[in-house]
C-alpha positions in Angstrom: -39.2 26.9 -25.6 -40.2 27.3 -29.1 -40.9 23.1 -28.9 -43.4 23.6 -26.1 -45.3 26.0 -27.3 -45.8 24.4 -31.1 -46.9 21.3 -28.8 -49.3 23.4 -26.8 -50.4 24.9 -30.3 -50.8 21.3 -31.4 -52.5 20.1 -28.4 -55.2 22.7 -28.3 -55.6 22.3 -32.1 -56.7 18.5 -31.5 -58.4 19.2 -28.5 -61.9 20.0 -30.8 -61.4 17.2 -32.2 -61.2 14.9 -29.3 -64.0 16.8 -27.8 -67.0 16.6 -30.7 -65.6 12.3 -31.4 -68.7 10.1 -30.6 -68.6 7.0 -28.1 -69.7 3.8 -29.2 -72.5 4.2 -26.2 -73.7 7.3 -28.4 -73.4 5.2 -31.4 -75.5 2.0 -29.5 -78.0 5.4 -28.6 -78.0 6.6 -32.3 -79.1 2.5 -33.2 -81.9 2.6 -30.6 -83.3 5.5 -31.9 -83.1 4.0 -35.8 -85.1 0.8 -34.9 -87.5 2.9 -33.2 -87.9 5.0 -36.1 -87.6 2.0 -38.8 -90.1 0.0 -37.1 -92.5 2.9 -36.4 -92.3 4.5 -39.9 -90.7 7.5 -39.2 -90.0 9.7 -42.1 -87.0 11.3 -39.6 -85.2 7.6 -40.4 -83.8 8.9 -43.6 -82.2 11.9 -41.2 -80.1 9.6 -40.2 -78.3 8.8 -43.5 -75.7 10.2 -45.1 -76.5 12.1 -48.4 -73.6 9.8 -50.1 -74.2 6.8 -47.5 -72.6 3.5 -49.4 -76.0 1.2 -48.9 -75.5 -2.6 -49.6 -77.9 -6.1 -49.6 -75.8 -9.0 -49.0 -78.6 -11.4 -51.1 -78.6 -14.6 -49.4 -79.5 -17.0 -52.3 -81.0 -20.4 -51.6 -77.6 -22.2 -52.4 -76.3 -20.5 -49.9 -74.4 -18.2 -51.8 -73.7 -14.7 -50.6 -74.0 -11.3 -53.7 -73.7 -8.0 -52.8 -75.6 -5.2 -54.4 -74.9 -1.6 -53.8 -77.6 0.3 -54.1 -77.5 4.2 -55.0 -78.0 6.4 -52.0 -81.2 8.4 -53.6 -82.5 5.5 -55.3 -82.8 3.5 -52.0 -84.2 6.9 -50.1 -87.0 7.0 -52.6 -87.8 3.2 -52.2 -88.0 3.4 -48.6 -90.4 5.9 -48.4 -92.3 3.9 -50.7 -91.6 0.9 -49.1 -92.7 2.6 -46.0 -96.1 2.1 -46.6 -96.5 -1.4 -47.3 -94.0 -2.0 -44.5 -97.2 -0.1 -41.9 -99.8 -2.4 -43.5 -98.3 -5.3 -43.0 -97.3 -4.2 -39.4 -93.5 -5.3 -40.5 -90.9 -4.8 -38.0 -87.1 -6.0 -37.3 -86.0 -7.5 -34.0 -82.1 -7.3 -33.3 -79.5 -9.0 -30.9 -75.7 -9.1 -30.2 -75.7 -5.6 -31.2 -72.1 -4.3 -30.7 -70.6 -1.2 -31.3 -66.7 -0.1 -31.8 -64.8 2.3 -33.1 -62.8 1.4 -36.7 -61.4 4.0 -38.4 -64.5 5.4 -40.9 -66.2 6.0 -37.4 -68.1 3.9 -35.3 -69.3 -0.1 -36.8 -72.2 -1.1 -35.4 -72.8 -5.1 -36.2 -76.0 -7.1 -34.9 -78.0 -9.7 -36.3 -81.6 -9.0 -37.7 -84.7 -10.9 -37.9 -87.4 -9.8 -40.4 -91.2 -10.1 -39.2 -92.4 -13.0 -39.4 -89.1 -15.0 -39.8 -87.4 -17.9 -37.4 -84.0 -16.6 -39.4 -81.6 -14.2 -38.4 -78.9 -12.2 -40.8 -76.1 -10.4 -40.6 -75.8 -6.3 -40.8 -73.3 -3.8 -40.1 -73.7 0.0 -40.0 -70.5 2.8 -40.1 -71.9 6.0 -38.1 -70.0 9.1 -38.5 -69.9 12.4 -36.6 -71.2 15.1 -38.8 -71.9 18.9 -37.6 -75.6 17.9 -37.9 -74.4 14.5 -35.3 -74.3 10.8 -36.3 -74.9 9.6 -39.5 -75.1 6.4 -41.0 -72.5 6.7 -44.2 -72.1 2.6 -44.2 -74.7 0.0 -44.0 -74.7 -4.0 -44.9 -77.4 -6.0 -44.2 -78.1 -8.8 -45.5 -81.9 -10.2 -47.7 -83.0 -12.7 -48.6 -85.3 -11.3 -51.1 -83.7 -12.3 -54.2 -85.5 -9.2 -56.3 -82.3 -7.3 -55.2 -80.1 -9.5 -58.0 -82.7 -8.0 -60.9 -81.8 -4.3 -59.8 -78.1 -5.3 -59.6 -78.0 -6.2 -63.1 -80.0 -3.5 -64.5 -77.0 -1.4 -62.9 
């Protein structure tokens, strides 16, 4: 008796849980709604981050070789607002394919491959969404540059 009720106890204690976990279809929803709001210039694009949100650029260099910077969470806020703006001048935008989504155990990965304006190349990235009380948020992203100006910041670090 007393075995059956501690599991009923248990089960009702995880229930919540189970309830409030996010689907890698809401996560594939979440990713919809960031390239919408990354390629319109939508302040609400940070609202998706994580405060402490671990943000790397996997620099592609022209050997071939692959460095990762990580970039602090409020200094990369501040440059993509700035960045923002030149970003709407230019009219710059990101296409995406093979966009997958599955649950790992930080949350939800979602992996595609990304193809800056103007580009005929495509590069990896990876985002870990979370559930939060305030809903998904991005506390992992990869994606990978070829814009070698991130290997100055990484060794000013």
């Amino acid at each position: 008796m007393l075995k059956t009720i501690i599991t009923i106890i248990y089960v009702l204690c995880l229930l919540p849980l189970a309830v409030s976990a996010k689907t890698p279809k809401e996560a594939m929803d979440f990713f919809v709604k960031y390239t919408n709001f990354a390629n319109n210039y939508d302040a609400s694009l940070l609202d998706m981050y994580s405060t402490d949100a671990k943000i790397i650029r996997e620099v592609v260099k022209p050997t071939g070789e692959v460095v990762d910077v990580v970039v602090p969470t409020q200094r990369y806020f501040k440059e993509l607002k700035l960045g923002q703006k030149t970003a709407k001048l230019r009219k710059y935008r990101n296409k995406y394919r093979n966009i997958i989504a599955q649950e790992v155990p930080e949350g939800i990965k979602i992996s595609a491959e990304r193809q800056p304006s103007k580009e005929t190349y495509w590069l990896k990235m990876y985002q870990i969404v979370k559930d939060t009380d305030s809903g998904l948020k991005i506390t992992e992203e990869m994606m990978q540059t070829k814009v070698q100006s991130f290997l100055n910041q990484k060794n000013k670090e």
